[in-house]
N, C-alpha and C positions, 0 to 999 in steps of 0.2 A: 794635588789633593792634600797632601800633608800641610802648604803654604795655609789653606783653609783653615787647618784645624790649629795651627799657631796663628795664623791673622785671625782676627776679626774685627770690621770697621776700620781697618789700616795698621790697628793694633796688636801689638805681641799679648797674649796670654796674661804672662805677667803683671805687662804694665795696664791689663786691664783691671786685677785683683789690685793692686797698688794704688789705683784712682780709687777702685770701690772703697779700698781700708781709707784714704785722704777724704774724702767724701761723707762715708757711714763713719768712721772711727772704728770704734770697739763696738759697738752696736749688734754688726753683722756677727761678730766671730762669738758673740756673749747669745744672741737666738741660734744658732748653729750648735752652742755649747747645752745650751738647754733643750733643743730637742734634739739633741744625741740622749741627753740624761733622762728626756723623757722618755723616748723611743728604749732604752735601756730598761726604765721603769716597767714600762708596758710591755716588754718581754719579760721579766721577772713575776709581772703581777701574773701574766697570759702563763706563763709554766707554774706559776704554785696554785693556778686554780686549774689547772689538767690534772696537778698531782692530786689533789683534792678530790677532784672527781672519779678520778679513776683510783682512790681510797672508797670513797663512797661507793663506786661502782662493785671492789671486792669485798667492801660490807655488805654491803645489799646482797651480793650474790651467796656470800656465805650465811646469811640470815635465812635467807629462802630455802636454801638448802636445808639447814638446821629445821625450818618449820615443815617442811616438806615431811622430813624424818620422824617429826614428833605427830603430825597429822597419819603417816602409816603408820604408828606404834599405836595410835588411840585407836585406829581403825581397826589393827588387826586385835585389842582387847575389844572393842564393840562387837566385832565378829563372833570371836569366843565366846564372850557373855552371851549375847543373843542365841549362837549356837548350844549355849549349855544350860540356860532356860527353854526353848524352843525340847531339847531332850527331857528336860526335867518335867514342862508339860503335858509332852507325851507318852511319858510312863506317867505319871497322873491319870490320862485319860485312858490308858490301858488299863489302870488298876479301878478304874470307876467302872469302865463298862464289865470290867469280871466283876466286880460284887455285882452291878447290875443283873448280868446274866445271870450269876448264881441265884439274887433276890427272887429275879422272875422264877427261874425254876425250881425253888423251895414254894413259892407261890402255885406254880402248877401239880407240884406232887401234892401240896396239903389242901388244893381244889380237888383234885382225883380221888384223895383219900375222904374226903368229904364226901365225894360225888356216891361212892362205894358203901360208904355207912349210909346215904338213902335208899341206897336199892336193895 
């Protein structure tokens, strides 16, 4: 098994890279060189845009948050406001229906007192 992995086609290893370099030249070992340096590249490029991302990602996340926060601080003054008009209404309308009732009933004692002066 090991004869296998040193032969192949009768030849050692070696003298098979040694035909390729008499063969290709510098060729093979200058595409070999440039995609190591690519393959380097595009792991460089592949990790500053994760990093990127996951910047973006605790952007965004902190932004949400932040609007989140400002959405329940507006909500709970709309509550209020709403709540403190909704009260101001209602003594409005408390204070309209007593003059009302008082109106009606200066209206009925000076019907009565009328009614009293015809008989």
């Amino acid at each position: 098994m090991s004869e296998k992995k040193i032969k192949q086609n009768g030849l050692v290893r070696g003298e098979l890279n040694t035909i390729r370099d008499i063969l290709m030249g510098q060729q093979i070992s200058e595409y070999e060189d440039r995609f190591s340096n690519l393959e380097k590249g595009f792991d460089l490029l592949k990790a500053q845009i994760l990093n990127e991302m996951q910047d973006l990602k605790t952007t965004s996340d902190s932004n949400t948050r932040i609007m989140n926060e400002n959405i329940n601080i507006k909500l709970k003054e709309l509550e209020q406001n709403l709540k403190g008009n909704t009260e101001k209404l209602s003594e409005e309308l408390n204070t309209t229906k007593k003059n009302l009732n008082e109106k009606i009933a200066i209206s009925f004692i000076e019907f009565g007192k009328k009614m009293l002066e015809e008989l």
